[in-house]
VEXLUMBA-879593 format. One line per 8 residues: for each residue x, y, z of C-alpha. Coordinates in pm, whole numbers, plus 50000, padded with zeros to 5 digits. Example, Ala and Ser with C-alpha at 12.3 -4.5 7.8 and 13.67 -1.06 7.14 Angstrom:
BEGIN
51230/49550/50780 | 51367/49894/50714
% end
This chain:
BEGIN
47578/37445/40135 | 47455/37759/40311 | 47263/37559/40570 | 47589/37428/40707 | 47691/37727/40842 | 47367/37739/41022 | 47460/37413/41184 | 47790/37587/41319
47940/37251/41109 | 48162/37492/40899 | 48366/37643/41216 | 48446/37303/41403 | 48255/37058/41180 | 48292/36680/41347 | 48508/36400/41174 | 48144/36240/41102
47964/36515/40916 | 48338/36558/40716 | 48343/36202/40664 | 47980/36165/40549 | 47996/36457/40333 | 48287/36393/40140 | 48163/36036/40055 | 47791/36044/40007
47643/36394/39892 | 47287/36221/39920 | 47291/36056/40256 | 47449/36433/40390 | 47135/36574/40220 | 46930/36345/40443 | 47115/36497/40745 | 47051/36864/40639
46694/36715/40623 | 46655/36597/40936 | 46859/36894/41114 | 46585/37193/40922 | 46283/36936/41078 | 46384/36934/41434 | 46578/37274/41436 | 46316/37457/41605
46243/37206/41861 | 46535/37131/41994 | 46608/37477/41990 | 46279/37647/42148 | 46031/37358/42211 | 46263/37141/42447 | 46385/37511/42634 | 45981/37551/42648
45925/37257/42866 | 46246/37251/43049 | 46379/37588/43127 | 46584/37490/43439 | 46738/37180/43251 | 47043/37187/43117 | 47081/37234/42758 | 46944/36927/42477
46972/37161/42176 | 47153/37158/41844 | 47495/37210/42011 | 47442/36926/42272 | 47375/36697/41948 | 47696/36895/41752 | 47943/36790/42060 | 47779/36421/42083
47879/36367/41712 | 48220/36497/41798 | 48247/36233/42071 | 48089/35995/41797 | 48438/36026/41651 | 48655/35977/41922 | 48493/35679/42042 | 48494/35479/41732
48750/35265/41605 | 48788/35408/41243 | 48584/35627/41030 | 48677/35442/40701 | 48565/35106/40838 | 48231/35226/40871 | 48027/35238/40569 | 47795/35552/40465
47485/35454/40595 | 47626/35377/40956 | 47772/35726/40967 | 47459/35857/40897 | 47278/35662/41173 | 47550/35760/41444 | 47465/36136/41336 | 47100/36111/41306
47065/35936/41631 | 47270/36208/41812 | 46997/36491/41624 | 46736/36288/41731 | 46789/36121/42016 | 46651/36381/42230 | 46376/36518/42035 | 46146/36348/42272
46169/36602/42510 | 46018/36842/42299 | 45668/36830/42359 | 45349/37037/42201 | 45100/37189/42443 | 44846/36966/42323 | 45068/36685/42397 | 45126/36820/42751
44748/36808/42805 | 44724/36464/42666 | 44975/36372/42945 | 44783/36545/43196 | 44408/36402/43093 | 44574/36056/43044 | 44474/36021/42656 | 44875/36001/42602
45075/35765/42775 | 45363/35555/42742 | 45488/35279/42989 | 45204/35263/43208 | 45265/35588/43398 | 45016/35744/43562 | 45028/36128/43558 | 44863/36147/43839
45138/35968/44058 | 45361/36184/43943 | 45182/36468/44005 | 45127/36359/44331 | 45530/36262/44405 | 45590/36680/44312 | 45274/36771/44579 | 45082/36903/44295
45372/37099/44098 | 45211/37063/43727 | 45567/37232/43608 | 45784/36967/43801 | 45536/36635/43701 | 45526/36694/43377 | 45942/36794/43331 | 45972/36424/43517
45725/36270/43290 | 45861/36345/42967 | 46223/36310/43089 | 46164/35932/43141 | 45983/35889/42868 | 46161/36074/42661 | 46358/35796/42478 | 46025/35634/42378
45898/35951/42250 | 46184/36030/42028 | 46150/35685/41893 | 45760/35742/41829 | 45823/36066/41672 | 46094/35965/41441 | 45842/35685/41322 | 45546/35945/41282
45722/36259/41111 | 46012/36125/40931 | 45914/35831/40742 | 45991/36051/40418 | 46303/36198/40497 | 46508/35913/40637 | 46539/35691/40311 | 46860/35603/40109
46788/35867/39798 | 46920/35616/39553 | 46681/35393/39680 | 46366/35586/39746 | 46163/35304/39881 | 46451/35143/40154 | 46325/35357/40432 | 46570/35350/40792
46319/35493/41047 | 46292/35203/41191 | 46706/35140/41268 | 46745/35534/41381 | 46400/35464/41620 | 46559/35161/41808 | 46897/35347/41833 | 46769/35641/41991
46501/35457/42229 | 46812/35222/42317 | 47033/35535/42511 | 46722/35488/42807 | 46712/35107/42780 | 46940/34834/42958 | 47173/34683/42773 | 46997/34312/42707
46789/34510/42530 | 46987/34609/42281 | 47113/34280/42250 | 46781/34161/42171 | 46601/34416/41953 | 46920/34550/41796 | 47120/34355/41525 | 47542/34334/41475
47482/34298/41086 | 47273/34351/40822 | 47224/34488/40484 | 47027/34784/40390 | 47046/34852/39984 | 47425/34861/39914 | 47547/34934/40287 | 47589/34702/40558
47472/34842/40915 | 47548/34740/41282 | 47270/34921/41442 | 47409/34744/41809 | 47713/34940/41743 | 47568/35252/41672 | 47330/35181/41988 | 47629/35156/42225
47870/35430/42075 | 47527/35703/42116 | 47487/35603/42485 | 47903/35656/42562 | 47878/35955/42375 | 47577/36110/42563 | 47739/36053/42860 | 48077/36212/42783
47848/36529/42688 | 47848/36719/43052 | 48067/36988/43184 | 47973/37367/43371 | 47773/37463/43045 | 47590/37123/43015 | 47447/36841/43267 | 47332/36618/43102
46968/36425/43188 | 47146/36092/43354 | 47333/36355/43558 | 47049/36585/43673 | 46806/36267/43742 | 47147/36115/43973 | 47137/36524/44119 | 46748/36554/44163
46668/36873/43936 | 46448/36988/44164 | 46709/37039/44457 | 46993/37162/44174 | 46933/37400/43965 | 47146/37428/43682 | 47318/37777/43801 | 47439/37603/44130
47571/37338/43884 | 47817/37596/43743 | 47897/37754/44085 | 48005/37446/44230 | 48153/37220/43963 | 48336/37285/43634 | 48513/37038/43400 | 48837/37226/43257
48894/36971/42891 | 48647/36961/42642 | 48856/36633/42465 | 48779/36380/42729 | 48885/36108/42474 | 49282/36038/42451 | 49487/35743/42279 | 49753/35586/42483
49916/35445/42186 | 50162/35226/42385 | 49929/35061/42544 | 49677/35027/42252 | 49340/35141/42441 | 49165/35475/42469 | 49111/35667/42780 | 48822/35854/42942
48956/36154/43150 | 48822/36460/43337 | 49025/36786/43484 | 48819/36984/43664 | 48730/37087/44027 | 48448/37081/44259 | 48384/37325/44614 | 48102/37157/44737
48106/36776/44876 | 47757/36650/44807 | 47772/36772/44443 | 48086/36564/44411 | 47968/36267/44553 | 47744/36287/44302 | 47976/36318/44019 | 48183/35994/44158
47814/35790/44146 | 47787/35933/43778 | 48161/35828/43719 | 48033/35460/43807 | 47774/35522/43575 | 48032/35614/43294 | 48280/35310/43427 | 47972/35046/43354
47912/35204/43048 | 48268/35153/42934 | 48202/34819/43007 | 47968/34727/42844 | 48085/34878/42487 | 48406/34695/42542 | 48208/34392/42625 | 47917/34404/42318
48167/34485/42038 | 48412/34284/42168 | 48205/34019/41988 | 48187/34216/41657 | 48379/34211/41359 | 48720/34428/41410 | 48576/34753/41255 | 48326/34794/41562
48525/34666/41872 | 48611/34948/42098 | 48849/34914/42340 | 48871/35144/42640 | 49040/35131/42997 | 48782/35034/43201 | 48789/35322/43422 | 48770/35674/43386
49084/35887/43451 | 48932/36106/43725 | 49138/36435/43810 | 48853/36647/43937 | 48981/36798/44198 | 48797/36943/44568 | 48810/37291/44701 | 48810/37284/45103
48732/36889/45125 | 48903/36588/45062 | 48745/36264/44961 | 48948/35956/45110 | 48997/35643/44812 | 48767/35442/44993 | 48401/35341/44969 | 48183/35049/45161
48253/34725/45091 | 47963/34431/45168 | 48079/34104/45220 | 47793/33848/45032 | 47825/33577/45275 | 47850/33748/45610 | 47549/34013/45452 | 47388/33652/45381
47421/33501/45666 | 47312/33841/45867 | 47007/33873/45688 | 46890/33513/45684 | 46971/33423/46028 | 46707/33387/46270 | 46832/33620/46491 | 46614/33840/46255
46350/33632/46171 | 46269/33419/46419 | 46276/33089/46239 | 46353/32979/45915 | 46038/32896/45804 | 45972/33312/45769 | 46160/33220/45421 | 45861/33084/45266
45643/33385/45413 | 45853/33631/45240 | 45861/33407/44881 | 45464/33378/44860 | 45413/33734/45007 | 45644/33858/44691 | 45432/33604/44518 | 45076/33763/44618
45223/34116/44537 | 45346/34005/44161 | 44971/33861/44159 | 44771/34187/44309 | 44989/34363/44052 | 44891/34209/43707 | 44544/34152/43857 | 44513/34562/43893
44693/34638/43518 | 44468/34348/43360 | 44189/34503/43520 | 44261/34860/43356 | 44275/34690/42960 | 44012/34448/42998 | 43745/34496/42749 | 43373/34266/42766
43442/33963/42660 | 43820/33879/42760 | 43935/33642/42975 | 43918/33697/43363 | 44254/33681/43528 | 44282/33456/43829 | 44552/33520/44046 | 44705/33197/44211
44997/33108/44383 | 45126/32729/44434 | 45355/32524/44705 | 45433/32273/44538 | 45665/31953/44699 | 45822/31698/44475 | 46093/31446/44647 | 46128/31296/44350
46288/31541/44206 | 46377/31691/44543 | 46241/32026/44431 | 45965/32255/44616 | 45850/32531/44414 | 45712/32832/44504 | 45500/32898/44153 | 45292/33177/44068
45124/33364/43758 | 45165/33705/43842 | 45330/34005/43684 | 45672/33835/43633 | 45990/33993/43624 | 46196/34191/43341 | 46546/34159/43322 | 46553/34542/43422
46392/34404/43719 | 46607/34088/43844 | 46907/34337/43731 | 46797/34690/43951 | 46573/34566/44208 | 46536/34124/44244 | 46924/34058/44284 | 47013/34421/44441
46971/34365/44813 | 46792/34661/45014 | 46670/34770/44639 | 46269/34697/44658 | 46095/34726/44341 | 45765/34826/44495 | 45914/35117/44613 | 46104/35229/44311
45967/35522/44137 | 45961/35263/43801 | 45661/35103/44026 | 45510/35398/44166 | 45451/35648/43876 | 45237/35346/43738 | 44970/35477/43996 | 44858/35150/44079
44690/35116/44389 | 44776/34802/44521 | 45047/34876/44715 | 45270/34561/44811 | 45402/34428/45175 | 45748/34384/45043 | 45935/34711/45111 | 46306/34615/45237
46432/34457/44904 | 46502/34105/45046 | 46454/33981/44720 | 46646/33642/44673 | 46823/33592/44984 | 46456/33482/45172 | 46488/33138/44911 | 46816/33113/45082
46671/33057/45441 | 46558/32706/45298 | 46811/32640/45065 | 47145/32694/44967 | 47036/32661/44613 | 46792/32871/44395 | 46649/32854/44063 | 46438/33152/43965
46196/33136/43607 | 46061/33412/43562 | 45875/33623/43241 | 45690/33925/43285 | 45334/33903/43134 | 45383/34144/42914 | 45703/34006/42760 | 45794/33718/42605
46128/33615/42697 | 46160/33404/43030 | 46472/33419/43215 | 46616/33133/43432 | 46887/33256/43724 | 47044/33062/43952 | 47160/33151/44271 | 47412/33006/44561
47380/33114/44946 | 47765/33061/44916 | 47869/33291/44637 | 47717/33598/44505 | 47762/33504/44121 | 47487/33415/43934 | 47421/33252/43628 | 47129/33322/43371
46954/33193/43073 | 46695/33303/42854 | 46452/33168/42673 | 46112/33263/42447 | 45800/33117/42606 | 45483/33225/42519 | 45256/32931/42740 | 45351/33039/43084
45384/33395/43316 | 45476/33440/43622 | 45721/33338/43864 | 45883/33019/43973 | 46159/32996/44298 | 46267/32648/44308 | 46420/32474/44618 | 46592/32226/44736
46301/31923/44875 | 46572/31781/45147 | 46691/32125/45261 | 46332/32269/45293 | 46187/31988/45439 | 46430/32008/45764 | 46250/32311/45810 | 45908/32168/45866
46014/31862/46101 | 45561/31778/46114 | 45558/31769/45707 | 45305/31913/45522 | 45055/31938/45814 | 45300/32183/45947 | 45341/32361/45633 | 44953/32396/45602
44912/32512/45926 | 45114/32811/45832 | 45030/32901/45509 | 44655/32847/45674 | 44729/33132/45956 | 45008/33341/45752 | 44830/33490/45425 | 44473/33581/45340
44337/33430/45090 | 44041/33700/44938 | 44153/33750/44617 | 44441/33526/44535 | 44374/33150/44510 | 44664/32974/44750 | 44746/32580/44685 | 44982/32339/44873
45049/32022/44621 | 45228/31711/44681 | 45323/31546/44376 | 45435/31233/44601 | 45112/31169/44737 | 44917/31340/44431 | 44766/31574/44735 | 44622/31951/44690
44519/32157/44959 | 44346/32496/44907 | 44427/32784/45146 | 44113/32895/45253 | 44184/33200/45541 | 43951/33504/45410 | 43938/33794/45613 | 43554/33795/45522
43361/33489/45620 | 43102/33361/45390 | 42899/33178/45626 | 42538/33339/45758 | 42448/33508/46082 | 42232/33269/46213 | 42150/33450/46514 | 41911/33750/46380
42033/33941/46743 | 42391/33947/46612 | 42551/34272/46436 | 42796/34261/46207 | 43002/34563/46155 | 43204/34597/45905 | 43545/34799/45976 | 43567/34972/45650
43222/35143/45689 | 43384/35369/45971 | 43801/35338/45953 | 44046/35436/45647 | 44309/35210/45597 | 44163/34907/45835 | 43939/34631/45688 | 43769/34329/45814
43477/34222/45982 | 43341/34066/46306 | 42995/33977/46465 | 42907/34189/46866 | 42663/33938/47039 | 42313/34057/47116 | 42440/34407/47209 | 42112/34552/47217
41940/34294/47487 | 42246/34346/47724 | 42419/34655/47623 | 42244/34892/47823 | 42086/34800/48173 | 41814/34982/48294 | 41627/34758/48546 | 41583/34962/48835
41609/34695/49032 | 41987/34693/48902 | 42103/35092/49078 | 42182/35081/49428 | 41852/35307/49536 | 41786/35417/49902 | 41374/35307/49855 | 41117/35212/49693
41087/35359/49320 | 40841/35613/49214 | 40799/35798/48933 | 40597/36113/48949 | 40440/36287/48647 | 40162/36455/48796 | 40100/36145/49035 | 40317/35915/49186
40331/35572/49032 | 40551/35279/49096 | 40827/35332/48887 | 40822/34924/48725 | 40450/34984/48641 | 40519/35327/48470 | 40674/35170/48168 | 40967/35476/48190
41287/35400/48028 | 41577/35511/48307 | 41774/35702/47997 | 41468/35905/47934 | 41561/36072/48274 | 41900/36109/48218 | 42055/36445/48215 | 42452/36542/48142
42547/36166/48192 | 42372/36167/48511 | 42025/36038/48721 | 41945/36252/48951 | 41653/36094/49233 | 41539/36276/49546 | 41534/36008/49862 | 41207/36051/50126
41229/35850/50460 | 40920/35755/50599 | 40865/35873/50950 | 40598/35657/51071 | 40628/35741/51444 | 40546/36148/51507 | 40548/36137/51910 | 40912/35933/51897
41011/36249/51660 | 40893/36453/51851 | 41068/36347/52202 | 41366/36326/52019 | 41331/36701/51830 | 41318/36787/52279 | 41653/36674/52250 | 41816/36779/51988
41778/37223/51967 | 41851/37135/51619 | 41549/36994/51392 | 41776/36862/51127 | 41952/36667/51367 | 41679/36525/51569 | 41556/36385/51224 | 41887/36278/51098
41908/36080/51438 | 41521/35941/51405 | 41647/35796/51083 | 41953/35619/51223 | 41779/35460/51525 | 41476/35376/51370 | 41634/35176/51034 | 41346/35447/50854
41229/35305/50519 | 41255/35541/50232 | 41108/35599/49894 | 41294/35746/49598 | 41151/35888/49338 | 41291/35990/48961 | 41090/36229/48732 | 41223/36451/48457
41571/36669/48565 | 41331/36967/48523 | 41084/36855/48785 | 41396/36757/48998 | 41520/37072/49033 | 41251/37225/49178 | 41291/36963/49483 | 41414/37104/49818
41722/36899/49991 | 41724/36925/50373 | 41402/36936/50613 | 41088/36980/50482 | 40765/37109/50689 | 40387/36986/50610 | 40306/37332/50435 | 40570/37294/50185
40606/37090/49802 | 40841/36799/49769 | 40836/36949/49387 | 40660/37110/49179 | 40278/37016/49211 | 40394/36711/49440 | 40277/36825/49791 | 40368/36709/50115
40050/36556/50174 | 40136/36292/49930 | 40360/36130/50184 | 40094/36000/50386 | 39957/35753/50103 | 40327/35591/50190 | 40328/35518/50571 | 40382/35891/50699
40273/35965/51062 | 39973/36232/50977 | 40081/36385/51314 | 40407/36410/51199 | 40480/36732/51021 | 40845/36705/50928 | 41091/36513/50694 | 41468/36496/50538
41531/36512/50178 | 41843/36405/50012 | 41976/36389/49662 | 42141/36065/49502 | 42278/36079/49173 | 42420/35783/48963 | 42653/35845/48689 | 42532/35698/48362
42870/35440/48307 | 42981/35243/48599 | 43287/35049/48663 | 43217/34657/48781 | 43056/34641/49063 | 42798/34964/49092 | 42625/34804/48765 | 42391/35050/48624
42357/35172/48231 | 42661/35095/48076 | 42876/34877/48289 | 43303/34918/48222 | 43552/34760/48287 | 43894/34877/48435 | 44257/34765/48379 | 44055/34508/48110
44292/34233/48100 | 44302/34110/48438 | 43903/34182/48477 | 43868/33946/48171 | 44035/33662/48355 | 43896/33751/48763 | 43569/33785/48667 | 43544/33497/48465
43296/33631/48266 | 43353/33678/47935 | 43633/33520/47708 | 43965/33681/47682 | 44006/33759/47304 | 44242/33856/47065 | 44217/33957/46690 | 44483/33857/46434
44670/34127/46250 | 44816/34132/45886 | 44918/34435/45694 | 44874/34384/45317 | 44740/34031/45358 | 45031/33887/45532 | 45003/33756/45934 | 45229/33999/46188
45082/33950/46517 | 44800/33866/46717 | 44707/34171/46972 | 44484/34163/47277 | 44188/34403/47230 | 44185/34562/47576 | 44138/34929/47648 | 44065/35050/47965
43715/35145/48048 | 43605/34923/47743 | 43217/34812/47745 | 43154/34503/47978 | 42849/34390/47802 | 42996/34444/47483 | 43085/34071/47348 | 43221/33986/47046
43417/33662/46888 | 43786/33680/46773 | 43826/33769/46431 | 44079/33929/46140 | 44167/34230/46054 | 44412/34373/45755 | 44569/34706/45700 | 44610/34873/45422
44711/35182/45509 | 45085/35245/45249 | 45214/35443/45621 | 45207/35096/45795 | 45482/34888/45772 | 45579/34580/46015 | 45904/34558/46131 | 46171/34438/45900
46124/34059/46083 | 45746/34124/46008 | 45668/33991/46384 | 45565/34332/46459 | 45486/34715/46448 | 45548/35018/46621 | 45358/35049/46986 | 45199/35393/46898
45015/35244/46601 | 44955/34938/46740 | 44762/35140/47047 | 44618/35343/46770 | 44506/35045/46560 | 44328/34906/46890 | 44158/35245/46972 | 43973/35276/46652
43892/34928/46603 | 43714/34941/46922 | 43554/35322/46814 | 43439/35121/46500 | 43262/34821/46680 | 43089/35099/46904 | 42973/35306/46601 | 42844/34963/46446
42628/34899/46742 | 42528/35283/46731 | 42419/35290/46369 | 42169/34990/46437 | 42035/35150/46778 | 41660/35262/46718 | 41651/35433/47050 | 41799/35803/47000
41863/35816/47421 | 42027/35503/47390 | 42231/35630/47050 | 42363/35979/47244 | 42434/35742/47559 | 42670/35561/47334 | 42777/35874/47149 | 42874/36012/47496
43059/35701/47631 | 43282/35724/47331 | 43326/36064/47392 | 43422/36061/47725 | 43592/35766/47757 | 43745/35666/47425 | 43799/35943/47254 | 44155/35941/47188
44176/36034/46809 | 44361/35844/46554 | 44442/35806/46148 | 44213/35596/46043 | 43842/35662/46180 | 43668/35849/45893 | 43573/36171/45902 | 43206/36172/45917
43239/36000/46253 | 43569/36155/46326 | 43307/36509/46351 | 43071/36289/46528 | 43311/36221/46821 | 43580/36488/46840
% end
């Protein structure tokens, strides 16, 4: 057939396609079918998308069939129909990749999905990069899209022609999604015999011998995806691929008859040293791969079981480097006993803090994708986590009904120490955005801080198997069971009762106190249960209280109004009664107090606020003194050859009374300082004359005028305006006061530390009681103990708590002196600027 050519099967056909051919003409028709379909887009539409990618066209597919046939045991055994799967899957199994501009946009706009991705995480992981987001989209979704298409377009092609209604879409589908999938799945969704018409099938087979083949399929001309997604495409490009690295044999399949197994081998050579790390990590990936096809078929019947050495024969040799044959080891029990000790923890009892905080996450997870599908009507998730004690059957289990975990899960992330889920891009590109505490992949080992024993049950809500592991602190095998259950999701860690309870030498009272102080419980419903004494406790710790201001003085500011990233609450007492002092009897005048506007009046009777007079952070008052005795003056002024110092002298023997007097800074300014004669003005339209009214000697025609001014915010001790307080801590305690408070911390809902609020030059009037606060900023982490944080954000995290509580007082201030007054204090005194105050106040301020 003319097409054949066109396939290039007719210069180097593979054993397959000769095999197939010479056996069934029909089922080869279906082939030629299926190759004129996708032709084109494997050809152009996959290039289209992926133009630095290495190559997934027709010839990619051609070589994987040729690997098809080394790998298996024996053509003959196979029958027809299995041939054609192994060939169709390697035609198809990439057709995913090839994606329509329309489809593109569908990605892009979020009407196409697959796998709960989230473009828009991806797009923000490339910084924006359309070109890269969408190449790393479709490249892990690739699998699921070949399956989909081969469901949608070829329904009509892939049938057995005797038998025009026994369609195989279905098999071909599940082979190609399974090269992407881990191998328990293709132990459940994947069968080791059937019959289809006349033929029998092993679709697991054909499953295993696509993913080995795909594998083998890289060398300078090709990498193939599981390669360039090990090599991050975006930092190799696929011509520094074949400037550093070449593979010399294109056979990478030989027989070692004597010893009755086939052999994996690669010649080739490498110059540069991080590309060839690389290829050793991919050589793993190859060696587990190995594995498991020995392992799977070793249960078939003889015609499928492959048997290969177990590792590959690697002769690729460096250029100006030399790699030494040795790699890290990790011993489990001293890595155990490391991790768990409480030289890093503190105590043991920071084992049940990490088990419910991976708890809360699993719940704030599901909660978030439940919340995206749920239409009016369904059923409204509660999240809830349970402690629950039972001596009799000396269990405590740590129980709750969130997201669950996938095999792919407990294999990659749960039982991989250092490997956290939450941080894994298989979380991330779902774009959810609760993002979870639990960022150091402690995974099991925290059970093993109260027991040397642990059962995990777990099943992933949207999945029905449930999968039971257990695990020993002493050796690093585990053991697992599955089940289907379709009544309960979620997660259970079971302990042992005896070994946990040593932990908590008060009982439960102790255990309650902590969970009580450690998590808060908005959102997810926390229970302690004793089966013993048929007891349950609810956790009640919300960082928002429920209760009513009673006291209609009281403000309540809410963090989240003025910081990003910081939330809670807490209430200032009567701020606006005591904030700002302006009794004039308070400031440390010379005299009396007058205020002159036009005439002088006494300043209490004037009904003046003192910040109406304030100017640049300052009130400025001129100071009078009363000479009520002109002859002494004037014996003295005999004296003295200087006038200003016969006064200044008059003053000091005489204990002279003053008065002072405060108008507007405009009025002030025209005031004179030094001596001042009978004939001149004290100010503007204030005459000298107007001393008399206030004990001056008529016959006395002189005076001394001074300036005073009092900065608008005072340390303790020169009380006026806005009283501070320096070096706060030990003012707290000396002047005995006001309480010394602190506010409790958590990041992500779990407790860290508490921290004393105490800034320098903080507001000495300003009162307020302890509360809560909890970030949730994804830049802060604790420590990996979780006692603490680093001191720079923890100074930060201070700073604009306390900017917030003053911006909370400001926005219920009627008085716009007394709102700039604030306004300045922050700006001169805390205005040290920080991540998380928002930017409408961030402009305010800075």
């Amino acid at each position: 057939m003319k097409e054949l050519s066109q396939l290039q099967f007719e210069t180097n056909p593979p054993a397959l396609l000769i095999a197939l051919k010479e056996r069934s003409d029909d089922l080869y028709s279906v082939v030629v079918k299926v190759y004129r379909k996708i032709k084109d887009i494997l050809d152009t539409r996959v290039a289209q998308v992926f133009p630095d990618y290495t190559l997934h066209n027709m010839n990619h597919s051609l070589r994987i069939i040729h690997y098809m046939g080394d790998i298996i045991p024996s053509i003959e055994l196979l029958s027809d129909l299995e041939i054609t799967f192994l060939i169709c899957s390697a035609l198809l199994h990439d057709i995913g990749m090839g994606a329509t501009t329309s489809e593109v946009e569908n990605i892009k706009t979020g009407v196409l999905s697959y796998n709960s991705y989230s473009y828009q995480a991806f797009l923000k992981k490339f910084h924006n990069d359309h070109i890269k987001a969408i190449q790393d989209y479709i490249r892990r979704v690739h699998a699921l899209r070949s399956a989909e298409y081969i469901k949608n377009e070829l329904e009509e092609i892939l049938i057995i022609p005797t038998m025009p209604n026994t369609n195989f879409t279905e098999e071909i589908s599940k082979i190609c999604q399974a090269h992407t999938e881990d191998v328990s799945w293709i132990e459940k969704n994947l069968i080791t015999y059937s019959l289809k018409g006349i033929y029998t099938i092993n679709t697991q087979f054909c499953a295993m011998v696509l993913r080995l083949a795909d594998l083998l399929d890289f060398d300078s001309e090709r990498t193939p995806p599981s390669l360039f997604k090990t090599l991050e495409p975006t930092g190799v490009s696929q011509e520094e691929w074949k400037q550093h690295f070449s593979v010399d044999n294109s056979n990478k399949i030989t027989v070692d008859t004597s010893r009755g197994y086939k052999i994996v081998e690669l010649f080739g050579k490498c110059n540069d040293s991080v590309i060839h790390r690389k290829i050793l990590k991919y050589i793993d990936w190859i060696n587990s791969e190995i594995e498991n096809i020995n392992k799977i078929t070793s249960k078939m019947e003889n015609q499928y079981v492959v048997n290969f050495k177990s590792h590959v024969r690697n002769e690729i040799k460096s250029e100006g480097y030399t790699f030494a044959d040795l790699r890290f080891i990790i011993d489990f029990r001293q890595i155990t006993n490391l991790l768990m000790g409480e030289q890093i923890y503190g105590h043991r009892k920071n084992g049940l803090r990490e088990l419910i905080q991976n708890s809360i996450d699993a719940c704030k997870t599901r909660k978030e994708i439940e919340d995206r599908v749920k239409e009016f009507g369904d059923e409204v998730y509660e999240p809830v986590v349970k402690v629950i004690l039972d001596s009799y059957k000396n269990q405590v289990t740590i129980s709750d009904n969130g997201s669950g975990m996938t095999i792919e899960i407990l294999k990659k992330y749960f039982l991989n120490v250092g490997s956290s889920y939450y941080t894994s891009d298989d979380y991330l590109l779902k774009g959810l955005k609760h993002k979870p505490i639990g960022n150091y992949g402690i995974g099991f080992l925290a059970g093993f801080m109260l027991s040397d024993i642990v059962t995990v049950k777990t099943r992933h809500f949207e999945n029905p198997t449930r999968y039971e592991v257990e695990l020993s602190k002493e050796d690093e095998y585990v053991s697992i069971k599955e089940s289907e259950d379709v009544k309960h999701f979620g997660t259970d860690i079971i302990l042992k009762y005896d070994q946990f309870m040593k932990v908590w030498p008060k009982g439960i009272a102790e255990i309650e106190e902590f969970l009580n102080l450690y998590f808060l419980s908005d959102g997810v419903r926390i229970e302690l249960i004793d089966k013993n004494s048929e007891k349950k406790i609810e956790i009640v710790n919300n960082l928002f209280s429920s209760e009513q201001n009673t006291n209609i003085n009281d403000i309540g500011v809410n963090l989240s109004d003025f910081l990003e990233g910081i939330t809670g609450e807490l209430l200032v007492k009567n701020p606006l009664n005591y904030l700002f002092n302006t009794n004039i009897d308070d400031i440390n005048l010379k005299g009396s107090a007058y205020y002159f506007d036009n005439e002088m009046i006494d300043f209490e009777e004037s009904g003046v606020n003192i910040l109406d007079l304030v100017s640049n952070g300052e009130l400025k008052v001129i100071n009078i003194p009363i000479i009520n005795d002109g002859k002494s003056l004037d014996k003295i002024i005999e004296v003295f050859d200087d006038l200003d110092e016969a006064l200044k002298h008059y003053i000091e023997k005489n204990n002279t009374e003053y008065i002072t007097i405060l108008a507007s800074d405009e009025k002030i300014a025209t005031a004179k300082e030094g001596t001042l004669s009978y004939h001149e003005s004290i100010m503007d339209e204030l005459n000298f004359s107007a001393l008399y009214d206030y004990g001056q000697d008529r016959m006395c025609n002189h005076t001394l005028i001074d300036f005073d001014s009092f900065n608008i915010f005072y340390l303790s001790g020169n009380s006026v305006f806005l009283e501070l307080i320096d070096n706060s801590p030990k003012q707290y305690y000396s002047l005995n006061r006001r309480t010394f408070f602190d506010l409790k911390l958590y990041i992500k809902g779990v407790y860290v530390k508490s921290l004393a609020l105490t800034l320098n030059k903080m507001l000495y009037y300003l009162k307020f009681e302890e509360f809560k606060i909890n970030i949730v900023m994804d830049d802060i982490v604790p420590n990996v103990s979780r006692d603490d944080i680093n001191i720079g954000i923890e100074s930060d995290i201070c700073i604009a708590i306390y900017q917030a509580i003053c911006l909370g007082v400001y926005v219920k201030l009627n008085d716009p002196v007394q709102k700039e007054t604030l306004i300045e204090y922050l700006r001169k005194f805390q205005s040290i600027q920080t991540p998380f105050l928002k930017e409408k106040y961030r402009n305010m301020l800075f």
